[in-house]
N, C-alpha and C positions, 0 to 999 in steps of 0.2 A: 504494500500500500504506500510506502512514503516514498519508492521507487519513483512509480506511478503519479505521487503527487508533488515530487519533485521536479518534473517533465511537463508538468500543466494539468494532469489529468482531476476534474475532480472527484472527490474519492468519498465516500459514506461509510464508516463502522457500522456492521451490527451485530450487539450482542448477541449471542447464541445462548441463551436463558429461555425458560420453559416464560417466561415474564415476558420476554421482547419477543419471542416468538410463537407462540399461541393463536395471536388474532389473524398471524398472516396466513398462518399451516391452517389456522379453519376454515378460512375464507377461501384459500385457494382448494382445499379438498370441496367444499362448497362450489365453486364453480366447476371442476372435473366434474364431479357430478353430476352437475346442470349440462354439462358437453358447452360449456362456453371456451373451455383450453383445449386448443388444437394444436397440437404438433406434427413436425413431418418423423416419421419412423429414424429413431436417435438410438444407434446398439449402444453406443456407449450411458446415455441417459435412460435407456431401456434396464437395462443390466445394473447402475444404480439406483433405480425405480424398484426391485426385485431385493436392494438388499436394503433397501427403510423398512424401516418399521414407526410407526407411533408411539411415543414414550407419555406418559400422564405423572405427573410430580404439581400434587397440591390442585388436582382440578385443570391443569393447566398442561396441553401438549404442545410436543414439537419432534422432528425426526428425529431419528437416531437411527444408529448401524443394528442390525440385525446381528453380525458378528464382529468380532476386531479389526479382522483382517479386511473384512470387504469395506469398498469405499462406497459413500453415496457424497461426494462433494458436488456434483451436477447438481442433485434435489437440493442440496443447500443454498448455493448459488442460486437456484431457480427460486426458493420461495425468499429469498434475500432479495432477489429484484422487483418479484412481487411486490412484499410489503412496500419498496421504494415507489413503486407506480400505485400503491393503494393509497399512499399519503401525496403525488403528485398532482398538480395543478394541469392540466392539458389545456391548451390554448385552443380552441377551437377556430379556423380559420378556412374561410373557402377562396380566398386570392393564394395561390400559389406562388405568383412572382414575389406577392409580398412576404409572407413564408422563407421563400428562399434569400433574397434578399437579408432580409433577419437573420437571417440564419450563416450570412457571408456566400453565398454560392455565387 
């Protein structure tokens, strides 16, 4: 991360707490099941999808490994970015030039 934010990029923590992550892991299992998350077929994200599990501590979940060894850092990252788009602001816009323009293109 300080890599990354030493180069421009900007950068967001987030805790990985059954507290910080709760609301995001409901909501996004909440829309899987509504079929509103569409993915293209991801072996690698497929293959970490297989080894989460849901963990509950205190009323409160978030993923976890099913075993030590297996990774699920996709699911992580995914429901990290999640949460970041459930708390962002989306601008809505139908001028595209002005869009891009904004946006430096």
């Amino acid at each position: 991360m300080l890599e990354l934010s030493e180069i421009g990029y900007d950068v967001i923590e987030v805790n990985q707490s059954h507290k910080s992550l709760n609301e995001p892991t409901t909501a996004f299992r909440e829309q899987v099941y509504c079929g509103n998350v569409v993915f293209l077929d991801n072996p690698l994200l497929n293959y970490a999808m297989g080894n989460a599990v849901v963990r509950v501590n205190n009323g409160l979940i978030k993923v976890d490994k099913d075993m030590s060894r297996k990774r699920i850092d996709p699911v992580d990252a995914t429901i990290c970015a999640f949460k970041m788009a459930m708390y962002h602001d989306f601008a809505v816009t139908t001028d595209t030039d002005e869009w891009l323009a904004h946006e430096g293109w």
